[in-house]
C-alpha positions as CSV (number, residue, x, y, z in Angstrom):
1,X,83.1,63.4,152.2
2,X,86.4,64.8,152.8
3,X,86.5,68.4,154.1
4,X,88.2,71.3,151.4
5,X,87.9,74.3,154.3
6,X,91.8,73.3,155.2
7,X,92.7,74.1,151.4
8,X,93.9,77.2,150.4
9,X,91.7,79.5,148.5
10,X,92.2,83.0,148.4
11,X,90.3,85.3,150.9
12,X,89.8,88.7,151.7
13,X,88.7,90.5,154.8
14,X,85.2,92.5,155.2
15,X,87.0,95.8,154.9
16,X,88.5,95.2,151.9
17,X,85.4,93.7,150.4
18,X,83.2,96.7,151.2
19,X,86.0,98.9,149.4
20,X,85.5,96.4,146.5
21,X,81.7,96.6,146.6
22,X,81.9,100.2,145.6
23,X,85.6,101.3,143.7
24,X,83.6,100.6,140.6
25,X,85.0,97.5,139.2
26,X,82.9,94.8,138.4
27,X,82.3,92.0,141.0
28,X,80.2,89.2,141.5
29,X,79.5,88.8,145.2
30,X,78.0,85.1,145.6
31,X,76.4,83.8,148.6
32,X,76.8,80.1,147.9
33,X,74.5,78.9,150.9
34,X,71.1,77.3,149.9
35,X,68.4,79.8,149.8
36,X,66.9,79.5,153.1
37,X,69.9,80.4,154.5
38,X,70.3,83.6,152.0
39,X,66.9,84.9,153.0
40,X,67.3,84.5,156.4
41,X,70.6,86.9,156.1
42,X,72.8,88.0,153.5
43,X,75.0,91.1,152.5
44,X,73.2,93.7,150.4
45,X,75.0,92.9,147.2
46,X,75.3,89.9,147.3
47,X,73.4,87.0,144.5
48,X,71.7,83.9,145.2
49,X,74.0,81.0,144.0
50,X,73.4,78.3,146.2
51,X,76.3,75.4,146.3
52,X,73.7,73.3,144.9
53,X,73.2,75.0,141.5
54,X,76.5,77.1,140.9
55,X,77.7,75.1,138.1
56,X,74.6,75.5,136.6
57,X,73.7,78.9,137.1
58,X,77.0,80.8,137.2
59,X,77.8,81.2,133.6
60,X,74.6,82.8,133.1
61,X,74.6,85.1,135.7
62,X,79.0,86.1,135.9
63,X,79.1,84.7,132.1
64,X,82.8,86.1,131.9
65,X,85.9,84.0,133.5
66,X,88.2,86.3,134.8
67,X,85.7,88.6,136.5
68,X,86.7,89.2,140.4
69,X,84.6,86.6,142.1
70,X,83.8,87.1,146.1
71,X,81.9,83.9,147.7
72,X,80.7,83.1,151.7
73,X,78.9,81.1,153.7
74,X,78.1,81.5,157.7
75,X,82.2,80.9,158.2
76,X,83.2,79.2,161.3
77,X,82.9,75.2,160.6
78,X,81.2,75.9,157.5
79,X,83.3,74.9,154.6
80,X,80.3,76.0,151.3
81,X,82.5,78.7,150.3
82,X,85.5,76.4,149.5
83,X,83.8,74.3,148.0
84,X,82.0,76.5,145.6
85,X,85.4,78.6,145.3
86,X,87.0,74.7,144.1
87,X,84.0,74.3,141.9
88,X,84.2,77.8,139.9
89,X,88.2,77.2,139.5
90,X,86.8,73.9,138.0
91,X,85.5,75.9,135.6
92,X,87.7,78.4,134.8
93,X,87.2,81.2,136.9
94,X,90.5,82.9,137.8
95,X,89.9,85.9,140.2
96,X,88.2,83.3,142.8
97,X,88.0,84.9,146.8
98,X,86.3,83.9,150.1
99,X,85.5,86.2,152.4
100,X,87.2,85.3,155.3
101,X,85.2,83.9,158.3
102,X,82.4,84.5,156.2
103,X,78.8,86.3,157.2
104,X,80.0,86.0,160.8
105,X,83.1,88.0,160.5
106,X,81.5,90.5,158.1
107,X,78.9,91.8,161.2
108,X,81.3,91.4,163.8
109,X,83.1,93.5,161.5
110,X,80.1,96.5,161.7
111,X,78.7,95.7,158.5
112,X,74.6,94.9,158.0
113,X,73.1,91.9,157.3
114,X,69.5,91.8,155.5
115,X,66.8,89.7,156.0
116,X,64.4,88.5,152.7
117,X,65.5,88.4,148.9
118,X,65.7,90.7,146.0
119,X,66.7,93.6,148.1
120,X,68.5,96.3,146.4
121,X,65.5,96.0,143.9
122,X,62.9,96.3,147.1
123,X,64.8,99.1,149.0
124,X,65.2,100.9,145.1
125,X,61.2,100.6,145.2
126,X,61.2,102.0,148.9
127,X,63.4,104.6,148.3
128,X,61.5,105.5,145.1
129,X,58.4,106.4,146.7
130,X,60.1,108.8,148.9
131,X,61.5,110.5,145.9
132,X,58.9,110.5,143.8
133,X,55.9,110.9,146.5
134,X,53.8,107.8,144.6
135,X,50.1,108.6,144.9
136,X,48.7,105.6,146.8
137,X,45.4,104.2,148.3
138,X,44.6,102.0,150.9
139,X,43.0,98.5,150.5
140,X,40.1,100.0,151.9
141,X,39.3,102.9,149.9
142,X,39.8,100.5,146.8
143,X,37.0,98.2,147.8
144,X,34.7,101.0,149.0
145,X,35.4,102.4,145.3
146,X,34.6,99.3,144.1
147,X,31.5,98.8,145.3
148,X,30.2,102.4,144.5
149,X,30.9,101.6,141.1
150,X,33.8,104.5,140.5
151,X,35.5,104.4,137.0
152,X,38.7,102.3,137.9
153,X,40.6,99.8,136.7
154,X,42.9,97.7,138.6
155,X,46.2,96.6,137.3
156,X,48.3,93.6,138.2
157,X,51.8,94.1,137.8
158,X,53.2,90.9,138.8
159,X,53.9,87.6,136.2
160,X,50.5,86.0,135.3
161,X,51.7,82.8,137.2
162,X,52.2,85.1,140.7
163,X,48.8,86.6,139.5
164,X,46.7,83.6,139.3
165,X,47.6,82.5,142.8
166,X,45.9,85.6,144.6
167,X,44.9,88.8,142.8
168,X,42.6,91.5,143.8
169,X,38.7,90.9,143.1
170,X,38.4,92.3,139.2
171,X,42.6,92.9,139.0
172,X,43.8,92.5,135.7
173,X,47.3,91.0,134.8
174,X,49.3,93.5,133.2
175,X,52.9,93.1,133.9
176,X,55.2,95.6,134.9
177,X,57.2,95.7,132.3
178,X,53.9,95.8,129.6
179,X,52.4,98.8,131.0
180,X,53.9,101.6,128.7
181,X,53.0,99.5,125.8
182,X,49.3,98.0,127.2
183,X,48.1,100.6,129.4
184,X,46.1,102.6,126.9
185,X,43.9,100.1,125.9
186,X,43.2,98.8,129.3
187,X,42.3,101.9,130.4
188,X,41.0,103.9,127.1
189,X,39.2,106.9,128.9
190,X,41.8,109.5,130.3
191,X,39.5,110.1,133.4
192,X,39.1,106.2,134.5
193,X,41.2,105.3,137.3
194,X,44.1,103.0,137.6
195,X,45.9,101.4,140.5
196,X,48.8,98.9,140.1
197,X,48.9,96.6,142.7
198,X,51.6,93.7,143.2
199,X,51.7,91.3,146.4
200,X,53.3,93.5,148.7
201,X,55.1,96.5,147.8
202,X,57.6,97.5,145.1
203,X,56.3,96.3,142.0
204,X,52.4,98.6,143.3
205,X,55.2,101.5,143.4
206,X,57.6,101.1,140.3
207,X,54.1,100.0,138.3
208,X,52.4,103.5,139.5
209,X,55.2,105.6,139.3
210,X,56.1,104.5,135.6
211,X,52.5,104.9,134.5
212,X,53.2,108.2,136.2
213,X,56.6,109.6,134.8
214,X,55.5,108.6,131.0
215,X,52.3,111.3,131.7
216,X,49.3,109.6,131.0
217,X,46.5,111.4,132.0
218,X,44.7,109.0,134.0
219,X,44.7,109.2,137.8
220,X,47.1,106.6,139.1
221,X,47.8,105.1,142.6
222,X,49.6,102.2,144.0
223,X,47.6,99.9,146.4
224,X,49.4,99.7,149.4
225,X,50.4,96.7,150.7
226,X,49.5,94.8,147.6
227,X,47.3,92.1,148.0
228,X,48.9,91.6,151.5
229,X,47.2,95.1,152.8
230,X,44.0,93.4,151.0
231,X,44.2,90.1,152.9
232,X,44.8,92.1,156.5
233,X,42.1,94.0,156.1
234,X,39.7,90.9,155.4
235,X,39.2,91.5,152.1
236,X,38.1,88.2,150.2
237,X,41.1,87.5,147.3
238,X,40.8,85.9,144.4
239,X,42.2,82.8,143.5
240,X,43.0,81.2,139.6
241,X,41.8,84.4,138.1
242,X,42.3,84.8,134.3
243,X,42.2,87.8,133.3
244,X,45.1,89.5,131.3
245,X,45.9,91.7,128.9
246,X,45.2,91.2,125.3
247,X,48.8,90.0,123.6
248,X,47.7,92.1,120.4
249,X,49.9,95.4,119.5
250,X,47.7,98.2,118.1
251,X,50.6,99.4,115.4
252,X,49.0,102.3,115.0
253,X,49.4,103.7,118.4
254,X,53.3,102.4,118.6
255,X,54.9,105.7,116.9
256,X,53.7,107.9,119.5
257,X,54.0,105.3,122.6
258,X,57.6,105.2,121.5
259,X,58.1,108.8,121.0
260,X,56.9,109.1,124.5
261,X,58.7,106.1,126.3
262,X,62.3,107.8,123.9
263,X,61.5,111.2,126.5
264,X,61.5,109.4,129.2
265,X,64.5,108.0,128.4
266,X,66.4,110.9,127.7
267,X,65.2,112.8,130.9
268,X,66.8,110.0,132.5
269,X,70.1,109.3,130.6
270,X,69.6,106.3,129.0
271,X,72.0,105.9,125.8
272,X,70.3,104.2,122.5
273,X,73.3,102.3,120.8
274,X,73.5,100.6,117.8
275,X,73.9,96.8,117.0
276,X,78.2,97.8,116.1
277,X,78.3,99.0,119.4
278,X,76.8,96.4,120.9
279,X,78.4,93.8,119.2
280,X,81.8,95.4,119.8
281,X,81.1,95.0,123.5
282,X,80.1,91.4,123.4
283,X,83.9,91.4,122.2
284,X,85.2,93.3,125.1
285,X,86.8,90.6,127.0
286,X,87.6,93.3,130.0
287,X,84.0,94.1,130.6
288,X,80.6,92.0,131.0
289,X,77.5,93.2,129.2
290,X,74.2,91.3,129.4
291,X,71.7,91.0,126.4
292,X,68.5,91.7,128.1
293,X,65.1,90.7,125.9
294,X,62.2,92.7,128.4
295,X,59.1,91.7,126.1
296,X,56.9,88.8,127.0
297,X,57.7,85.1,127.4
298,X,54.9,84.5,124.2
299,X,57.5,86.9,121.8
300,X,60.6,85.2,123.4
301,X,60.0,82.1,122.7
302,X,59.2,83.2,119.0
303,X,62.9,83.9,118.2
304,X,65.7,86.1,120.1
305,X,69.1,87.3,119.8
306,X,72.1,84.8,120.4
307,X,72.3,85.1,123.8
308,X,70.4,87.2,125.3
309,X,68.2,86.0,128.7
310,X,64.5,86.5,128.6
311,X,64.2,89.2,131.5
312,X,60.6,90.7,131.4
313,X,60.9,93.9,132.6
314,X,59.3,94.4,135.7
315,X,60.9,91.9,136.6
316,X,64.2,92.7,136.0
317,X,63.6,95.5,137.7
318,X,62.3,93.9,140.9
319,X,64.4,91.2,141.0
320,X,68.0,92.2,139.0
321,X,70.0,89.6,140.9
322,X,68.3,86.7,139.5
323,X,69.4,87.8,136.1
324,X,72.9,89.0,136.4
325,X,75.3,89.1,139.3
326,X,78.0,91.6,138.6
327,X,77.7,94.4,140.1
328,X,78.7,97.3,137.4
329,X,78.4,95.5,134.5
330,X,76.6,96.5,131.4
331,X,72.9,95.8,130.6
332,X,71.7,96.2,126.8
333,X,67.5,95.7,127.4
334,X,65.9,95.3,123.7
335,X,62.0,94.7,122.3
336,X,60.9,95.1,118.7
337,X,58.5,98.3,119.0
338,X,60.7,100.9,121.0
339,X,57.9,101.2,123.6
340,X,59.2,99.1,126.6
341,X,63.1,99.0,126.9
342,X,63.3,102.5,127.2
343,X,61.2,102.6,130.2
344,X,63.0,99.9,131.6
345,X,66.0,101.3,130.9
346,X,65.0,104.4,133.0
347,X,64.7,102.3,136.1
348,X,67.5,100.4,135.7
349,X,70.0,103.7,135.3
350,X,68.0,105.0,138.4
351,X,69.1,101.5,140.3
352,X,73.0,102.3,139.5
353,X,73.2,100.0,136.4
354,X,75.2,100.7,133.1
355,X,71.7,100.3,131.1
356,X,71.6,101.4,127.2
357,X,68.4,100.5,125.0
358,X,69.6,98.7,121.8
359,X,68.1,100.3,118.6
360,X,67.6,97.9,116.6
361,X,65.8,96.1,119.0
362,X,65.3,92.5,118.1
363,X,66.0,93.0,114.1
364,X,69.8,93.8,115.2
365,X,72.1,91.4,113.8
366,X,74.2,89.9,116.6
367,X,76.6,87.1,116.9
368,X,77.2,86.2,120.7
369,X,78.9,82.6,121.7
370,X,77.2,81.4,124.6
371,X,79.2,80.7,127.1
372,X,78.5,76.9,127.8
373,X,79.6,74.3,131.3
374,X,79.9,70.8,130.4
375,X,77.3,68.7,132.5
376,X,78.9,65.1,133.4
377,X,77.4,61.7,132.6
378,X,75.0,60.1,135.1
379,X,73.0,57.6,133.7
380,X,69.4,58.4,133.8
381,X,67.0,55.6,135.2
382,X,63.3,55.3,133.7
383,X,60.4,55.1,136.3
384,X,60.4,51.7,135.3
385,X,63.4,51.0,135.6
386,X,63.5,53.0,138.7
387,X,60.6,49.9,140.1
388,X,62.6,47.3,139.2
389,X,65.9,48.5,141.2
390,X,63.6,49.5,144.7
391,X,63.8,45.6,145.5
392,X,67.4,45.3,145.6
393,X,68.8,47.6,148.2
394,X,69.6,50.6,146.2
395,X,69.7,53.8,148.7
396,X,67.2,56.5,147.7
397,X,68.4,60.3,148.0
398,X,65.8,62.9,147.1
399,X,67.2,66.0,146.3
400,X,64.2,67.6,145.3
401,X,63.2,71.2,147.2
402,X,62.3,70.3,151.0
403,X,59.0,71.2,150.5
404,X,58.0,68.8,148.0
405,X,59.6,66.1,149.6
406,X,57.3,66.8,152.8
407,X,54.1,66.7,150.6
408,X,55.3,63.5,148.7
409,X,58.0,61.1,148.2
410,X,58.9,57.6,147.8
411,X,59.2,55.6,150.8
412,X,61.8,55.0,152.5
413,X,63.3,57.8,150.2
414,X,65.9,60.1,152.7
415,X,65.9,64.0,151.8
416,X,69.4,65.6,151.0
417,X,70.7,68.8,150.1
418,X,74.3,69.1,148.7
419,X,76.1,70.4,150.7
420,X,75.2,68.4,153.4
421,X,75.2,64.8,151.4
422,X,78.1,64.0,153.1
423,X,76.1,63.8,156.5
424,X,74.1,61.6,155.4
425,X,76.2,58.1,156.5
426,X,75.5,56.4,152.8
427,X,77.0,52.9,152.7
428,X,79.5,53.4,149.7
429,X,79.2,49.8,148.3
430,X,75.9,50.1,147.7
431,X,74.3,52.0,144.7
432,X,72.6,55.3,145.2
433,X,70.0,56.5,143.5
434,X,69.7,60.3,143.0
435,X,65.9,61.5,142.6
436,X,65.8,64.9,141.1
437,X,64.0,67.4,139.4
438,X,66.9,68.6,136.9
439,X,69.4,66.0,135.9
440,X,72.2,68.6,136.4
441,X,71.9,69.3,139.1
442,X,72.1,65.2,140.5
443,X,74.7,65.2,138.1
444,X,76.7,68.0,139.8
445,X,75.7,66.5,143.1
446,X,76.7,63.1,142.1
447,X,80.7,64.3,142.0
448,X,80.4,65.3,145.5
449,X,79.2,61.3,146.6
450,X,82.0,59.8,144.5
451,X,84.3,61.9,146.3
452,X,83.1,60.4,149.4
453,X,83.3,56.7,148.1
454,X,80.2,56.4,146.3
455,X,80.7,54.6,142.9
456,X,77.4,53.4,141.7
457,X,75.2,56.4,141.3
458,X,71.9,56.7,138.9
459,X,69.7,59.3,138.6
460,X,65.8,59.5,138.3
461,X,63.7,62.3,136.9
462,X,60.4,61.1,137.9
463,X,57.3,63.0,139.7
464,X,55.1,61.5,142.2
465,X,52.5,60.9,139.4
466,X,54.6,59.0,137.4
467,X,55.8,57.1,140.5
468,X,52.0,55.9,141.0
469,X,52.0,55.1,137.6
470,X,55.1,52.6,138.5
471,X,53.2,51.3,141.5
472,X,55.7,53.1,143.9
473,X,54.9,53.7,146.9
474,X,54.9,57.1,148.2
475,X,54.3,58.9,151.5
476,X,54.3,62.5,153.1
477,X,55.9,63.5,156.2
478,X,54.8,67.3,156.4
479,X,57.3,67.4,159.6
480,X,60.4,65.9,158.1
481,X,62.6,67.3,157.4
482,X,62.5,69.2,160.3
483,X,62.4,73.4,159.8
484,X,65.8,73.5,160.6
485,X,67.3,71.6,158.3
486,X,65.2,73.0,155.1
487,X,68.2,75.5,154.4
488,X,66.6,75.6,151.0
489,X,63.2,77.4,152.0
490,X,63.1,80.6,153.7
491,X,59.5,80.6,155.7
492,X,58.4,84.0,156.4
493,X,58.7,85.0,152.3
494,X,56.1,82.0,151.7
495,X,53.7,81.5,154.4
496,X,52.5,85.6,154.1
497,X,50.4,83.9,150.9
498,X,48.9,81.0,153.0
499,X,47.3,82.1,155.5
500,X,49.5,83.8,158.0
501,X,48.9,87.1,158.9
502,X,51.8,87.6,161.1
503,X,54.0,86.5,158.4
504,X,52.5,89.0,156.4
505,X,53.2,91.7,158.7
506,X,56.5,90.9,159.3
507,X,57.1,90.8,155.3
508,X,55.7,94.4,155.0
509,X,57.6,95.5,158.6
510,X,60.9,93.9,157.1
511,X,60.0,95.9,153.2
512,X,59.2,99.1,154.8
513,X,62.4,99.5,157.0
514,X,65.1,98.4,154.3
515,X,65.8,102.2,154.0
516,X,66.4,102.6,157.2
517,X,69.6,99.7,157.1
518,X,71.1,100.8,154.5
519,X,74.4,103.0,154.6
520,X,75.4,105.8,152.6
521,X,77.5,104.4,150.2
522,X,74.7,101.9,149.2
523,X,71.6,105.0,149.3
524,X,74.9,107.0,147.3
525,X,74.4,104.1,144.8
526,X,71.0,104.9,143.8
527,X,70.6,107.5,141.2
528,X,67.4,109.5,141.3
529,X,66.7,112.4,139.3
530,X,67.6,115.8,141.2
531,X,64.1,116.7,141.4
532,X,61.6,113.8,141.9
């Protein structure tokens, strides 16, 4: 594949980017490089948009076209940043710049680099426990409370997928986001006891401290460490648990849950707007507002504004850079009871965002074109038909993630990533077969191998079940690829949930000291209350 590093893009240098990063002005700093590589070290700012998803991500997360745009990769050699500054022109981007010599340059330059993902959300959730002093307890004290018997109740505030994987023995799932509007009935006697745990940190804090600033009257701590401080201590987890919150509203008790969740919105700033307002900014082509739905992926699905994302919100508060990616843009969060956006809201102003709470919640009446990127043909090749091709010399690129190529793949099936497809020596007259888990993405991918020569290029949807099915053979290779060369898996995030202690104690080293990289411009960013 022919190299685009020797074509001109525009670039800035790390000075003037770190001016950018905090005049006010939106910006969308993108580290294009696949997400191993982003966990292992990014700038502070900066959003996830790997190479190999940026046409199929960016419109939801920098939806308008003539936003300033600031991408990098490791610089040197590497040429990701050019080619993902080629690809958003493609689309219509206009204020495209790369930062020149990339990550390198930028720490040569003085500037930080941080290790892990989501972190202005986790150091928010550090910094928030400082401010606020967050009663916690130790993993511990939980389990000797436990088995004494003590009026508690213990309160997952993670996604009920995360939840099922590990939780603490009698946890319940209660998301984040659903407290202010579930709490009460989990816990229906003032005096019971109620910690909010998460897997490590942030979400124990931000779950505690929100129970905390609405005023309920219950004693409330975060677990420290999560179910991480659980696991060190030898604690037995549990695993596939199923216990939840009950998806039923008592109406009743709405009024005055959303008289109370409106206070703590107004001791924090946060503007209610109306649907005019908010439609007049959807018309604003100067400025980028996100429609934010917080409520839970059951109401979502029933019916939403035009749109808006489904962002529960914990969520979006732990992890804001996988929902948006411009940095001072505005965020209108909305439910249908008035219980939950508000509190969300809260956060979010505290975190630097431009966050309003829609009145009207989900009954406003919107219209909001959706931005949309054209995906290009590829022929899509059935399982079967996918069996009947294996015979005839077709070259087999699996472009899945490098993990579920190592537990399964076809035979004889080489792994590829793509930005470094064109490494992999294909013979351009014969026909490749792309085998992917989202046809867009091979679709995407597939323009890079014509550009190197490649003509005849399929894709194939399948999963190694339906492989079997075919009678294709499949194999695992938990070595290959080798560590090095999954740039699209970032270790020490995973393996502190399988078994590895010291990659749990790294994870909670690495969470804990975030405060202590950070500069003043970025702590200045943060805005808590006066008086926590």
């Amino acid at each position: 594949m022919p190299s685009i590093s020797d074509q001109a893009f525009a670039t800035i240098d790390s000075h003037t980017l770190k001016q950018w990063l905090h005049d006010g002005r939106e910006i969308a700093l993108l580290d294009v490089r696949e997400h191993g590589q982003y966990g292992e070290s990014h700038l502070f700012y900066a959003a996830p948009v790997p190479y190999s998803r940026i046409e199929v991500d960016i419109v939801r997360l920098a939806p308008r076209r003539d936003v300033r745009v600031v991408v990098y990769d490791n610089g040197g050699l590497d040429d990701t940043a050019a080619r993902a500054a080629r690809a958003l022109a493609a689309l219509g981007y206009t204020q495209v710049h790369g930062l020149a010599g990339g990550i390198a340059q930028w720490q040569q330059d003085g500037y930080a680099a941080f290790a892990g993902v989501n972190v202005p959300s986790k150091t928010f959730g550090e910094l928030a426990e400082e401010v606020f002093h967050t009663p916690r307890i130790g993993a511990r004290e939980l389990a000797a409370r436990q088995q004494r018997g003590d009026d508690l109740i213990v309160l997952d505030g993670r996604p009920y997928a995360e939840y099922q994987k590990m939780s603490i023995p009698g946890g319940v799932c209660c998301p984040n986001g659903e407290l202010a509007l579930r709490a009460h009935t989990l816990a229906k006697n003032p005096k019971t006891t109620i910690v909010v745990n998460c897997a490590g940190r942030t979400r124990s804090i931000i779950g505690a401290q929100t129970l905390i600033n609405l005023g309920v009257p219950n004693p409330v701590y975060a677990l420290e460490n999560g179910t991480q401080g659980w696991y060190l201590e030898d604690l037995q987890l549990d695993h596939g648990a199923r216990r939840r919150y009950d998806d039923h509203i008592d109406q009743a008790a709405v009024p005055a849950l959303a008289a109370r969740s409106a206070q703590l919105a107004e001791r924090h700033g946060v503007p209610y707007v109306n649907a005019d307002t908010v439609q007049a900014w959807l018309s604003d082509a100067a400025r980028s507002t996100f429609l934010c739905d917080v409520r839970s992926a059951n109401e979502h699905a029933q019916g939403s504004l035009p749109g808006a994302q489904h962002t529960p919100g914990g969520q979006l508060i732990q992890a804001t850079d996988q929902y948006l990616a411009v940095r001072g843009a505005r965020i209108v969060v909305f439910d249908d009871e008035g219980v939950r956006a508000p509190v969300v809201a809260s956060w979010l102003r505290q975190m630097g965002w431009d966050a309003t709470v829609l009145k009207e919640g989900v009954k406003a009446s919107l219209t909001h074109p959706v931005a949309q990127v054209s995906t290009p043909a590829l022929t899509n090749l059935s399982d079967a038909g996918l069996a009947a091709v294996l015979a005839d010399g077709a070259q087999l690129i699996d472009i899945r993630p490098s993990m579920q190529y190592r537990a399964s793949h076809i035979a004889g099936a080489r792994w590829g990533v793509r930005p470094r497809l064109d490494q992999l020596n294909l013979d351009t007259t014969r026909p490749v077969i792309l085998l992917a888990e989202d046809e867009a993405l091979a679709a995407w991918a597939a323009g890079d191998l014509r550009a190197s020569g490649v003509k005849d290029i399929k894709v194939n949807t399948g999963t190694p079940d339906s492989w079997t099915e075919h009678a294709i053979a499949l194999e695992s290779t938990p070595a290959e690829p080798a560590d090095s060369d999954c740039i699209d898996y970032l270790f020490f995030v995973h393996d502190r949930h399988d078994g590895n202690k010291a990659a749990a104690r790294q994870y909670l080293a690495w969470e804990t000291n975030l405060v202590k990289q950070i500069d003043e411009r970025e702590r200045a960013a943060y805005r808590f209350p006066a008086h926590g």
